[in-house]
N, C-alpha and C positions, 0 to 999 in steps of 0.2 A: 504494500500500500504506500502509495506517495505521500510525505509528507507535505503540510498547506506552508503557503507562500506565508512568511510574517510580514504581516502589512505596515509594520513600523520599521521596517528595513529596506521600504522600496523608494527605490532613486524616485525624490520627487519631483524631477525634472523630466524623466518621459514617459510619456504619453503611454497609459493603461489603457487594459481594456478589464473592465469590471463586470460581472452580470449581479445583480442585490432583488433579494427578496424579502418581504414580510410575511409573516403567518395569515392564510387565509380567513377572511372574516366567513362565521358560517349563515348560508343565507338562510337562514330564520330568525331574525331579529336586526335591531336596529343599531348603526354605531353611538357609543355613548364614551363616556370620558376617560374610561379606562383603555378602550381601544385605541383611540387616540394618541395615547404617549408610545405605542410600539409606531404608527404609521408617521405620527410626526419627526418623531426619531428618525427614524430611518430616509423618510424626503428630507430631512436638514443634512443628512451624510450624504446623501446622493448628490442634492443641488453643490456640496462642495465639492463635492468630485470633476462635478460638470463644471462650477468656476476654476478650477485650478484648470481646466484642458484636458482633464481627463475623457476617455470613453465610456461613460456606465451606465447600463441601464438597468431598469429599475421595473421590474414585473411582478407582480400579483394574482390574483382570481376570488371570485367568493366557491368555498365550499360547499359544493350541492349535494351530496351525497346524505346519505345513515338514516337510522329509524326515525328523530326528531320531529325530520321532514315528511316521510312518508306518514307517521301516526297526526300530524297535523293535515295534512290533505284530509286523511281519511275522515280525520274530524271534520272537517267543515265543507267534506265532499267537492275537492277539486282534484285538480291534476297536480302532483309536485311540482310540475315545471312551472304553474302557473305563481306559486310561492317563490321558488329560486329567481323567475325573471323578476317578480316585483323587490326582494330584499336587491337581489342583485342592482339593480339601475337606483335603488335608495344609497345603497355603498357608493355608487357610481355620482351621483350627484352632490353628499355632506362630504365625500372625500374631497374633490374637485372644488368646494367654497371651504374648505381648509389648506385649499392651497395644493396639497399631495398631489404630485404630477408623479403619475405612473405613465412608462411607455406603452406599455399595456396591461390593463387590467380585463381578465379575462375569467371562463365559469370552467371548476372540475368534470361540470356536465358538457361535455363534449366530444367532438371526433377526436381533435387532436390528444386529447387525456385517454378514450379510449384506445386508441389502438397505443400509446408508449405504455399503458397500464397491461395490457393484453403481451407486449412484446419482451418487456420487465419477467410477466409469469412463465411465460414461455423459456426464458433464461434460466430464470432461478428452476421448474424443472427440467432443463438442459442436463443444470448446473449438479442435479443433487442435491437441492438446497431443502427441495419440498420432502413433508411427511402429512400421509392422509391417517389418520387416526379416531376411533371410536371415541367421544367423548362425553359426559354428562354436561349437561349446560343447566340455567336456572328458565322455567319456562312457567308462564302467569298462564293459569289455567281460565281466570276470568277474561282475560283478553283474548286466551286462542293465537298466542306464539312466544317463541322463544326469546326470553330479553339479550341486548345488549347489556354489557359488563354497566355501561353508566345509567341504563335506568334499573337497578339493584344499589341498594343503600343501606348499609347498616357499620357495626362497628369494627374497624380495623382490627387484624389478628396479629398484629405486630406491635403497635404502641397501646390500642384501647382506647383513640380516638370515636368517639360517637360520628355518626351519619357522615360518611364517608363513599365514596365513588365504590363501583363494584371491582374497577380493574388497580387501582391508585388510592393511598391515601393520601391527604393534601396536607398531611400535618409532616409526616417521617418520611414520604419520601419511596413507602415502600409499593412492589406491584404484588399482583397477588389475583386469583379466579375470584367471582362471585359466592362459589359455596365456600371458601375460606373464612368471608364474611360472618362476625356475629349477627345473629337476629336478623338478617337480611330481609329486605321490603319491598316490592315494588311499589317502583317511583308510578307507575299508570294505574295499578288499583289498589294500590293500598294493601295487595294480599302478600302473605308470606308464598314465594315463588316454590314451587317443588323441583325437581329434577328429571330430565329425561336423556335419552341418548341422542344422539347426530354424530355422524360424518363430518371431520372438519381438516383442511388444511391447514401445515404447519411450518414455519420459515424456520429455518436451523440458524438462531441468532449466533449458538454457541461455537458453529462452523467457525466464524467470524474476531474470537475471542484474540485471538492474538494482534489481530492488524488492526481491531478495533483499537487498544491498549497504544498501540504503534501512532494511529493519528492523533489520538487525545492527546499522546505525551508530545508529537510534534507541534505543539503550540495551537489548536486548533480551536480552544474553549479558554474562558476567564480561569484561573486559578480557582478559584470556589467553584465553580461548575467541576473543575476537572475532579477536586476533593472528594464532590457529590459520587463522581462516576467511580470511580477507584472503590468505594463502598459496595457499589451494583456490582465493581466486577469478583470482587471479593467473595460477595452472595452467590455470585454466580449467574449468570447470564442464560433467561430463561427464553425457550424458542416461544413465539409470535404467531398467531393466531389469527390469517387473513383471511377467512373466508367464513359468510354469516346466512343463517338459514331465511329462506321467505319468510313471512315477508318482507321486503326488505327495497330500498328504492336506493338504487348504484347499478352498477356494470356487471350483469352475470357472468361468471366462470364458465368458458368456452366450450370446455371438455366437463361439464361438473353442472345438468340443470336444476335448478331450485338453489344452486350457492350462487352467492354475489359477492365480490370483493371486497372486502372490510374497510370504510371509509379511510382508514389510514393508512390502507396500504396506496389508494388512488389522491389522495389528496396531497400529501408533498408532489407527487407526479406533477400536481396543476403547476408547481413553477417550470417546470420543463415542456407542460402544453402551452403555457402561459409565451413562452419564450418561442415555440416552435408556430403557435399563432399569428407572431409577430414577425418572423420571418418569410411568412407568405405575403406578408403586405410590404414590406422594408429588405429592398437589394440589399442595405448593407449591414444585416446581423444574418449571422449565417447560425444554425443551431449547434452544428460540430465544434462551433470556435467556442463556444463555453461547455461544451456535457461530453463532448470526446474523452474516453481514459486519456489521450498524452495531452490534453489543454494546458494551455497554458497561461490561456488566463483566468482573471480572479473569481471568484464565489463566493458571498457574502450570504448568511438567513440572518434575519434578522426574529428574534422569538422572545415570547414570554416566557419567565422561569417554570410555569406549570406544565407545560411540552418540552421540555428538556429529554425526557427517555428517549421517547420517538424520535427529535431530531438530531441526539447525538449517538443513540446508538442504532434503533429499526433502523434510519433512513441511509447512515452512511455504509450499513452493510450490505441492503439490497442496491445503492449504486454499485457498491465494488462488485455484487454478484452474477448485476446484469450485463456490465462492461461502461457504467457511464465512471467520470471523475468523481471525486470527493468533494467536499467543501472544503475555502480553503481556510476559513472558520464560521461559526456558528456563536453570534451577539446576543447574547444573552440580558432580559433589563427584566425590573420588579415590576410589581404590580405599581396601584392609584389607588390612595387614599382623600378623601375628602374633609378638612378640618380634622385630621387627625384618626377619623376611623373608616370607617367600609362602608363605601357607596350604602345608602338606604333612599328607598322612595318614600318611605313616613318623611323623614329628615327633608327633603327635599333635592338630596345630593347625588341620586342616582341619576343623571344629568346624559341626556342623548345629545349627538350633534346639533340634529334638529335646535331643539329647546336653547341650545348656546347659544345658536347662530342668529337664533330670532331675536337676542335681546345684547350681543355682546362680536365687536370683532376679532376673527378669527385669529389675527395677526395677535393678539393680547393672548392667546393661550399658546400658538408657538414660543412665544418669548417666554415665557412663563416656566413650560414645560425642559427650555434649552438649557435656562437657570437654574433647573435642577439636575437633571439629567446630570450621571457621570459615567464612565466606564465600568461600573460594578453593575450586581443583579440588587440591588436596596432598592426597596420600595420608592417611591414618593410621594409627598402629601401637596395637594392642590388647597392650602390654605386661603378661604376667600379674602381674609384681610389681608393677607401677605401678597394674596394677584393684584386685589385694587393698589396697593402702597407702591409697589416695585412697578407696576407696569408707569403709575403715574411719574411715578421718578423718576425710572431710569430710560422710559421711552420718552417722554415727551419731556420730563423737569428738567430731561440730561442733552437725548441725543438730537430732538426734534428742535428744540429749542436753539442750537448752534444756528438751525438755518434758517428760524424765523429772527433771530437777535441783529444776521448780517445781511440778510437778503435785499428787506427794504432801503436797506444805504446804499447798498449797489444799486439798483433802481430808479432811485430820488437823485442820490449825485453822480451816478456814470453813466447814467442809462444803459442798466442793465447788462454792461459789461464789465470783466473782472479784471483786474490790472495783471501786466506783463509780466510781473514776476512777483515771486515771494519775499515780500520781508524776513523773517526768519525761515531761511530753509533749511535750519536742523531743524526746529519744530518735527516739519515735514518726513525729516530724514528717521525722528526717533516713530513716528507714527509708520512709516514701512519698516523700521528694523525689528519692530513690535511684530509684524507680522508672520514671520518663520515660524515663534513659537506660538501663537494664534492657530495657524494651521496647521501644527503638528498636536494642538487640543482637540480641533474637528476629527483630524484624521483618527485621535485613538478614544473617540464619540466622548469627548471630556467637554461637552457645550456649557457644565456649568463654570468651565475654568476660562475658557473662550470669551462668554457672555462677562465676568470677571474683566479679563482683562482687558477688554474691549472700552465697558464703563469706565473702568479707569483711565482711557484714553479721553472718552469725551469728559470727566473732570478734567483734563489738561486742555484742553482744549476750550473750554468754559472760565475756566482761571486765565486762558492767555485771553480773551474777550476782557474779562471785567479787568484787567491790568490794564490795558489801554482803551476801554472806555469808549468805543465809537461815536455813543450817543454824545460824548460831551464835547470830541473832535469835529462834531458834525454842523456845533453849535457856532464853531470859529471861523470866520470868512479865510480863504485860502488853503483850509486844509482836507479838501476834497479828498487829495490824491495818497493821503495819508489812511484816511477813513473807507477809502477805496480797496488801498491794500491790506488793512488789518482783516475785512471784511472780505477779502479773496484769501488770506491764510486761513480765518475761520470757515469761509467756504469749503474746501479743500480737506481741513481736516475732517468736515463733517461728510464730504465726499469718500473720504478712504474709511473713515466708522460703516458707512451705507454699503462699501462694498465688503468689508469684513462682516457684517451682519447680512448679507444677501441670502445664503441659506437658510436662514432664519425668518427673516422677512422679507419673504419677495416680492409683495404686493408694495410695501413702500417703497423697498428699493426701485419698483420699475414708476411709482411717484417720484421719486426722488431723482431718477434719471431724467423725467420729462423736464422737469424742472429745473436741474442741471445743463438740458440743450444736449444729453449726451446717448449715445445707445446703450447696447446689451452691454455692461460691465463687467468686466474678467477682472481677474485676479490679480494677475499682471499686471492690473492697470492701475497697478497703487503705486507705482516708483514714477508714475507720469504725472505730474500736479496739472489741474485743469489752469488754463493761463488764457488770457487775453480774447476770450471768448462771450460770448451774448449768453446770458442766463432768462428765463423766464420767470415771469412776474408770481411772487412767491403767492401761495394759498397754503394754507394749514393740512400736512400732512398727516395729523394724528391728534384724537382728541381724547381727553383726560374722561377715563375708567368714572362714569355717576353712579356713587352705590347703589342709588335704589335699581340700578339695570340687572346688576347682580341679584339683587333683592327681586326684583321681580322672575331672574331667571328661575330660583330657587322658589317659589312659590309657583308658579308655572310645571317645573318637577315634583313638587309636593302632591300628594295624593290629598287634595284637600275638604271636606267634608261640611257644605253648609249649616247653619244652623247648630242645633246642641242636640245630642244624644243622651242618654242614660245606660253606664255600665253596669253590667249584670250582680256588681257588685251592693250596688243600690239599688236596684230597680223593681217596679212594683208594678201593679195591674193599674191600667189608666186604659177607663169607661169612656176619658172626657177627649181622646188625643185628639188635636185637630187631625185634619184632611189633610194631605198633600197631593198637588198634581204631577203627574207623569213624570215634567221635567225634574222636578225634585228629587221623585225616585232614580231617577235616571243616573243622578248625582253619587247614589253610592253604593259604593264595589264590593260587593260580597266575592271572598272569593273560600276557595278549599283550604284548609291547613291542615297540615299534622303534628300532631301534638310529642314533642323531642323529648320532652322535658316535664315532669308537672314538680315543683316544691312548696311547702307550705311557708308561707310568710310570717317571719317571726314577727310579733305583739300585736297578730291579727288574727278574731278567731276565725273569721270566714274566705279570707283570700288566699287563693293559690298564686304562685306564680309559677306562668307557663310560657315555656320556650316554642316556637310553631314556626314550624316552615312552607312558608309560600310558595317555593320551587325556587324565585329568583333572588328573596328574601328571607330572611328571620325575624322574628318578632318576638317582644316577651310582651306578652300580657296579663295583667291583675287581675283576676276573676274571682268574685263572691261566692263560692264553690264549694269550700271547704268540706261546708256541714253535708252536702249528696256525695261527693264522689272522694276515694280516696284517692291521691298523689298516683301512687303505679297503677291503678285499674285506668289512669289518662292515657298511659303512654304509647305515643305509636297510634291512638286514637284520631279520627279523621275526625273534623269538626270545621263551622263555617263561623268563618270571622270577616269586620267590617276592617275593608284594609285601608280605607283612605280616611278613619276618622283621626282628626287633628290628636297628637300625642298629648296625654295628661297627664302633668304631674302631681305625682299624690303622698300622701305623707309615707310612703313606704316604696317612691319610685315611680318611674315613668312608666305608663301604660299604653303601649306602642299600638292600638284597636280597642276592638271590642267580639267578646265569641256569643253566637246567638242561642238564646236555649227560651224554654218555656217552662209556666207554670209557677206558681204563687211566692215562692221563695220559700227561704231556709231549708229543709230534707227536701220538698218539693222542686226540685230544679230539672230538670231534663235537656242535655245537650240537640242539638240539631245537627245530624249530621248528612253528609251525601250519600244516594246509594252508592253500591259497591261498581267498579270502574273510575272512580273521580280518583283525579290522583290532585298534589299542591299544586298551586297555581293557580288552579282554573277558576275560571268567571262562573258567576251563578248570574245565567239566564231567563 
């Protein structure tokens, strides 16, 4: 196995050729804030590749494949494709007003994925790679098929993590079958799953053990990733499971009717359909020049640390198995936090493209997200005081403000032209000599050292302003040519800021050039001060962060709940309730939960407190329960809770809803719950 190119070792003088990928969005849902810092990430690395002269392109796809998709058609009785094309063209449009220029963005569901997924299987059993083997799986008898590993849930057999995935825990890291699983559940009816047998293919990961061990160690993952992986290979490296029984909505196995290919074995595929799409439309990307074994040029994923198995070890073993290259590493970054904890839609903070874009611009969360961002896999937190403070200061109080301080003077006393040369041209000189190590932050995705040091430029820059004072220069008859010049150094500096932030902001930056009188801006083009040239009549490039925009976004996310409720805690028969009409009802969300968790509240005698999962949420809520039901006859109990009522704080904590039950109160209580099939999540219709 070849070792990957170190990308911190490459002459940055000539011209690469790069292919870079993101993890595909999966098309059954919408992008939201946490998707966002893998795609942003990754177009701020691209766009610098593209300004230094590089060659890089940048391809994606949404994921169309797996049960998710097919069990939601079937619900609501369409066609899958009809789901895939609508999420698909939604990624396709909040990607595109966040800027994310992908060369192409393209769908798993396709000619091109199928036949390199078809030609992939073929290899591997060429290769010897495949085992067909008898196996028990976990299969819901009230739905009538066999689950996928992710809708089975129960408690890890390795740490003792509660509700955990069927194939993965997401605490420790470990893999593992669904019958391994404590207590196991199905996530679609709520029933404890039985067993049966199937016919299943199987990828010999363990083939692989050696030259896997061989790329990791040639530098191909962060240091912590690679730590992670030395742990898996220690445990031992378990063969792979590509092929899943009807029904099932993917690419049927050729030789093999009623199997279909297990989403993950077809889905990394889509950056090589992605790439091979793009080639039928574009003479000059050829597919052999990035996925041939002897390539030679680069390979970039870009992933969240929750796929890390797949993409550091499934995926780079079935390339070596089928004959394509490796990667020449695999970018690794954390999750998104929001004011410090985890996306919630009570809170208001589980936040979609959509909902940003309607109240907030785009350009204020790349900056945002650059400033944090570093070379590791640590989380981030999208703190809302922290976005309005930094963006207002260091966008507009810092960098925007250079060009609105000098603009007007040039305008009023040159007419709009800049003087022939620089008064201070070290200024100038320390502002390009800044820049090597600037772009050797980009290059190793260190944006928040970058964005660092960048600010610190424009306070130099800002300080040489208030040193000589234009406005008071401007005041003195004859010192035009003075107030001309200071105002063409300021210019300029603010000119080389806009092209070292271009990755980052490229909607100002192509403001900023119009303005300027100059074109598309390279990198290069910071050792050239702009001189003796016609600038355009300045306008406000960037406007200061209004909290209540924020405020309104976050209430917009908020699951919000007119009017007042009565928790079951207090609540009592009412003869007199008003009336409400339709729209009112309309207003609020019942949906399915299950019940994680029941605890009794201490110095309360009738309140539980209960843990419930929505599917895409958790909730604790405080319910007046005590005296009917005990703590463990809840748990794992399906039950209907109001998800969008305003959170209340109560003397024993916040009550994240409300669960519905009947009947007079105290012993008298009776839970509501769904018939059997409702799984979390769902809407009560």
């Amino acid at each position: 196995m070849r070792s990957p190119r170190d990308p911190s070792a490459t002459n940055m003088t000539k011209i690469r050729s790069i292919l870079v990928t993101a993890a595909l969005p999966y098309a059954n849902g919408l992008a939201h804030m946490g998707h966002l810092v893998e795609y942003v990430q990754t177009d701020i690395w691209v766009r610098f590749q593209k300004l230094m002269g590089n060659r890089c392109i940048f391809v994606c796809a949404s994921d169309a494949h797996g049960t998710p998709i097919m069990i939601r058609a079937r619900k609501d009785d369409i066609d899958p494709e009809q789901i895939i094309s609508h999420y698909h063209q939604r990624y396709v449009e909040d990607f595109a007003a966040f800027n994310i220029r992908f060369d192409n963005f393209h769908s798993t569901h396709s000619t091109e994925n199928r036949e390199l997924v078809e030609g992939i299987y073929a290899a591997l059993r060429s290769g010897g790679h495949l085992d067909e083997r008898t196996i028990r799986q976990s299969y819901d008898e009230a739905e009538g098929m066999f689950l996928p590993d992710r809708f089975v849930r129960g408690t890890c057999p390795r740490c003792g993590a509660e509700d955990q995935y069927g194939d993965s825990c997401e605490v420790c890291g470990a893999t593992y079958s669904p019958s391994e699983l404590i207590g196991p559940i199905s996530t679609l009816s709520g029933t404890r799953p039985v067993e049966r047998e199937s016919e299943h293919l199987f990828f010999r990961l363990s083939d692989f053990d050696a030259s896997l061990r061989e790329w990791v160690a040639g530098g191909a993952l962060q240091d912590s990733v690679r730590k992670k992986l030395d742990e898996w290979f220690e445990s031992g490296l378990q063969d792979w499971d590509i092929s899943r029984d009807a029904p099932y909505f993917g690419f049927e196995i050729p030789d093999m009717p009623g199997k279909y290919f297990y989403v993950w074995l077809d889905a990394p595929v889509g950056y090589m359909a992605s790439l091979a799409h793009l080639a039928k439309e574009r003479q000059d990307v050829n597919f052999d020049e990035f996925w041939a074994a002897d390539s030679q040029a680069e390979l970039y994923h870009f992933i969240g640390k929750d796929i890390v198995y797949f993409h550091s070890l499934f995926w780079p073993a079935v390339l070596e198995a089928s004959g394509y290259r490796l990667p020449s590493a695999v970018f690794v970054h954390g999750f998104l936090t929001v004011n410090g904890e985890k996306m919630s839609k009570s809170r208001g903070t589980f936040i979609t493209a959509r909902t940003y874009l309607d109240h907030l611009d785009p350009e204020y969360l790349r900056y945002y997200y650059a400033s944090k961002l570093g070379p590791g896999v640590e989380d981030i937190d999208l703190n809302m005081e922290d976005f309005v403070q930094k963006v207002n200061s260091d966008l507009v109080g810092k960098l925007v403000n250079i060009a609105s301080r000098c603009a007007g003077f040039i305008s009023r006393l040159s007419g709009g032209r800049l003087s022939d040369e620089l008064p201070e041209p070290l200024l100038h000189e320390t502002f390009v000599a800044a820049a090597e190590e600037i772009a050797a932050a980009y290059e190793a995705r260190n944006f928040s050292r970058a964005t660092r040091q960048i600010m610190a430029l424009a306070d130099q820059a800002n300080q040489y302003i208030d040193h000589h004072k234009p406005w008071l220069m401007a005041k003195e008859a004859g010192r035009e040519r003075e107030v001309q010049a200071v105002c063409t150094q300021g210019l300029n500096a603010f000119r080389c800021l806009i092209i070292m932030l271009k990755p980052v902001l490229p909607a100002l930056a192509a403001a900023s050039e119009e303005f300027l009188g100059e074109g598309d801006l390279a990198w290069s083009d910071l050792e050239r001060p702009l001189l003796g040239s016609q600038i355009m009549q300045f306008r406000p490039l960037m406007k200061r962060i209004d909290p209540k925009a924020v405020t309104a976004m976050l209430d917009a996310s908020r699951d919000s709940l007119a009017g007042t409720g009565k928790s079951t805690e207090t609540a009592e028969p009412d003869s007199a309730s008003p009336e409400i009409g339709i729209d009112d009802f309309r207003k609020i969300d019942l949906r399915v939960a299950r019940v994680l968790q029941a605890d009794p509240v201490e110095g309360a005698d009738k309140l539980l407190r209960l843990t419930l999962d929505l599917g895409e949420d958790r909730r604790q809520v405080l319910a007046g329960i005590r005296t009917a039901y005990r703590p463990e006859d809840l748990v794992d109990r399906m039950v209907i809770v109001v998800a969008n009522l305003t959170p209340r704080k109560m003397r024993f904590g916040v009550s994240e809803g409300m669960i519905l039950a009947a009947g007079p109160g105290g012993d008298e209580v009776f839970l509501l719950s769904p018939d059997t099939g409702a799984a979390p999540g769902m809407r009560i219709t």
